[in-house]
PLY file of the C-alpha trace (Angstrom):
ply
format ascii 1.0
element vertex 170
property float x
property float y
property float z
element edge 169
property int vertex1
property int vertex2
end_header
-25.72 23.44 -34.36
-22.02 22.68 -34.47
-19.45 25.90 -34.70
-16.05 26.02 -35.72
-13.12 27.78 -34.88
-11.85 30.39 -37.76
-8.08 30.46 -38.68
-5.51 31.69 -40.58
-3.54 30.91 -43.24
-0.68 29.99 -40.47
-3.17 27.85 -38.92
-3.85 30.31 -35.78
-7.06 30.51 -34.20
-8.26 34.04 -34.83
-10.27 34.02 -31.96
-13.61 33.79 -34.23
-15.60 30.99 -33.78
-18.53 30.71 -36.55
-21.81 28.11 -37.03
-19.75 25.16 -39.24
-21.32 26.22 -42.69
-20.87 30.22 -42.41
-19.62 31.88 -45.49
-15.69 33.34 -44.60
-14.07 35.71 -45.75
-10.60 36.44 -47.29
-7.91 34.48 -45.52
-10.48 32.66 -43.02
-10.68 28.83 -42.57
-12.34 26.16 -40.88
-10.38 22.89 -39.91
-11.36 19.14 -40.41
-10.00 16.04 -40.34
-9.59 12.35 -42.15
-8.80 9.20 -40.53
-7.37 6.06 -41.96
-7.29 2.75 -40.33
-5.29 -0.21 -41.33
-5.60 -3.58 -40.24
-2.94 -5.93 -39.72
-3.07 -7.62 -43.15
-2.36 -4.02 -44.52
-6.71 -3.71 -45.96
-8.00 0.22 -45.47
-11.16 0.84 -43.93
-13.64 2.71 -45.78
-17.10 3.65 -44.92
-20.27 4.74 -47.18
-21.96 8.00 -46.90
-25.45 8.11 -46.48
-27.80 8.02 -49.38
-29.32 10.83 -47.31
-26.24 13.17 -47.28
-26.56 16.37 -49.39
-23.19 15.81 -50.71
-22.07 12.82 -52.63
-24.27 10.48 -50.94
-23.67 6.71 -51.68
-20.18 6.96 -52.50
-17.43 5.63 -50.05
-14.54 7.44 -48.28
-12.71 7.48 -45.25
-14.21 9.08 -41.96
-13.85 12.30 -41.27
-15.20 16.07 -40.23
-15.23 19.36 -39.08
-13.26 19.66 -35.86
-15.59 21.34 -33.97
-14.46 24.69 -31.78
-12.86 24.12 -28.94
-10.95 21.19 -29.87
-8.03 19.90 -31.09
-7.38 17.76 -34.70
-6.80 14.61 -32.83
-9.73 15.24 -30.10
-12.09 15.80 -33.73
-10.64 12.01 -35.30
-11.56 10.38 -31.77
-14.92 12.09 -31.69
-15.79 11.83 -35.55
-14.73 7.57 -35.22
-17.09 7.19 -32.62
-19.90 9.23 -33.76
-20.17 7.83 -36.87
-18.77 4.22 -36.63
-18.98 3.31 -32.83
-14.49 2.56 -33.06
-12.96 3.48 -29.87
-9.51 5.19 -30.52
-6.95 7.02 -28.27
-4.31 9.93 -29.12
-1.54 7.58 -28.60
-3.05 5.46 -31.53
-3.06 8.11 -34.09
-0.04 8.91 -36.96
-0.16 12.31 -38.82
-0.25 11.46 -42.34
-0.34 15.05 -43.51
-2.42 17.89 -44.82
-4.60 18.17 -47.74
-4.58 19.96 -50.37
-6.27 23.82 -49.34
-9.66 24.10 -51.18
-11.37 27.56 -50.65
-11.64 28.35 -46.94
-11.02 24.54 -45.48
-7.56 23.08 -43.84
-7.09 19.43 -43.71
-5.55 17.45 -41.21
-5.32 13.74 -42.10
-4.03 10.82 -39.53
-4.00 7.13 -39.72
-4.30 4.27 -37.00
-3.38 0.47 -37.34
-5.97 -1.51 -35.30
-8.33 -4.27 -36.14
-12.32 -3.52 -36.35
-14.74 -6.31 -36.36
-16.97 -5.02 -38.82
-19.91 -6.75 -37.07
-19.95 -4.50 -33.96
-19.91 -1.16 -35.86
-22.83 0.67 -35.68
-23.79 4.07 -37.74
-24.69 7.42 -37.11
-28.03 8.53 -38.51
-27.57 10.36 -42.13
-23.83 10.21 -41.83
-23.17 6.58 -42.70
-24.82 3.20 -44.24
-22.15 0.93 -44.42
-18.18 0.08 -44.23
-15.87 -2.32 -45.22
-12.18 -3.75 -45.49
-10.62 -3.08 -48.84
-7.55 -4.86 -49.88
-4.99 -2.67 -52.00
-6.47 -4.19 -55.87
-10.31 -3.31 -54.51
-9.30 0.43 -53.44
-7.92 1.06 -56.54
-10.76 -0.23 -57.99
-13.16 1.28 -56.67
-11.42 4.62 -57.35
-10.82 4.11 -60.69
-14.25 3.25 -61.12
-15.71 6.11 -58.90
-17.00 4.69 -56.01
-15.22 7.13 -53.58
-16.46 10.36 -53.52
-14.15 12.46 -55.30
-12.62 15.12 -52.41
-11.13 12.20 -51.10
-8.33 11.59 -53.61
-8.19 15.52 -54.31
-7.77 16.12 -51.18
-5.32 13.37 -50.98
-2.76 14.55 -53.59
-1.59 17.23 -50.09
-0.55 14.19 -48.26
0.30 11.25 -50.90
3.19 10.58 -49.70
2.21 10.06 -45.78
-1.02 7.98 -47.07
1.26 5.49 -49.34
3.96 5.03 -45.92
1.20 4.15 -43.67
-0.16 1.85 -45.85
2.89 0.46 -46.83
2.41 0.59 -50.59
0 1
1 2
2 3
3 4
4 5
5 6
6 7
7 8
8 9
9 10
10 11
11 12
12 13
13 14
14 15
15 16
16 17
17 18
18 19
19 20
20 21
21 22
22 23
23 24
24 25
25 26
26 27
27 28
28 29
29 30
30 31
31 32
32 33
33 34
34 35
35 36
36 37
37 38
38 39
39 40
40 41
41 42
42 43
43 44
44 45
45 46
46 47
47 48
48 49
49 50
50 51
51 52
52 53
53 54
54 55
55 56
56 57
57 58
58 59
59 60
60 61
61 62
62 63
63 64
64 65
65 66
66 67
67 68
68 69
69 70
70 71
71 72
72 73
73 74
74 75
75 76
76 77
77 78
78 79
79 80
80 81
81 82
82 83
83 84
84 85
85 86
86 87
87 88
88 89
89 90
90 91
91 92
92 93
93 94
94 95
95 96
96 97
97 98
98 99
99 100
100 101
101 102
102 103
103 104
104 105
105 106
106 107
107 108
108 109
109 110
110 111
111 112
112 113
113 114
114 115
115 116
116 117
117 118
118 119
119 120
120 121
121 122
122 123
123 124
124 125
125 126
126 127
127 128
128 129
129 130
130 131
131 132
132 133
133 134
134 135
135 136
136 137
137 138
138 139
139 140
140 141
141 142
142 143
143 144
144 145
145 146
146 147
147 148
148 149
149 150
150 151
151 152
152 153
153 154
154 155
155 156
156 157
157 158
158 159
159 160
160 161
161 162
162 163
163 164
164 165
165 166
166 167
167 168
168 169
């Protein structure tokens, strides 16, 4: 069982720390994380949930999770990369793209990385993810007009637009 750190709504650790999936109460969140990586020829990296996830399963996004208590945002993107795609990241890689929008009791933190993955030597984590892929800019708008991303991902998004369209360079 993973647990979470509670916070404010300053972002302060209260000092709480809860099983991830606890009910919270008035002015009590949990933090998670996105990452975005871009390659070199400016395509985003997105990855497909598991058919076997309780939540949206089959529909693409970009990896992410809870950051689990104890550690930091950044120490949460390194861990969630590797647990559920295999990539190999470091701290100095990562750019703060910005928060998401607040939803009930969850903050955001979303980051980006430029690096190339060879899509070949990826491997996936057991009822997390079943597949990933390049997108170039035409396909990812594609595929969200035609709702193939699970939908939290471009809610989420509208907290940290701006950030998302600078790293990608759009």
């Amino acid at each position: 069982m993973e647990y979470a750190d509670v916070y404010d709504a300053q972002e302060r650790k209260t000092g709480r720390i809860v099983p991830k999936d606890t009910p919270l109460g008035d002015g009590e969140y949990v933090m998670s994380v996105g990452i975005w990586i871009r390659n070199a020829a400016g395509q985003i990296f997105a990855t497909r949930r598991s058919l076997t996830k309780r939540f949206m399963p089959g529909k693409w996004e970009n990896t992410g999770g809870h950051v689990i208590a104890g550690e930091t945002p950044i120490d949460a993107v390194i861990r969630e990369l590797k647990e559920e795609t295999g990539i190999d990241v470091t701290a100095d890689q990562i750019t703060y793209l910005g928060e998401a929008t607040r939803e009930a009791h969850g903050i955001g933190k979303n980051y980006g990385v430029q690096m190339e993955v060879d899509l070949a030597k990826l491997y996936f984590s057991d009822g997390e993810v079943m597949d990933a892929r390049w997108l170039t800019r035409e396909e990812f708008e594609r595929m969200r007009d035609e709702e193939e991303f699970a939908p939290s991902v471009f809610r989420f998004m509208e907290g940290y637009k701006e950030g998302f369209l600078r790293f990608m360079g759009w």
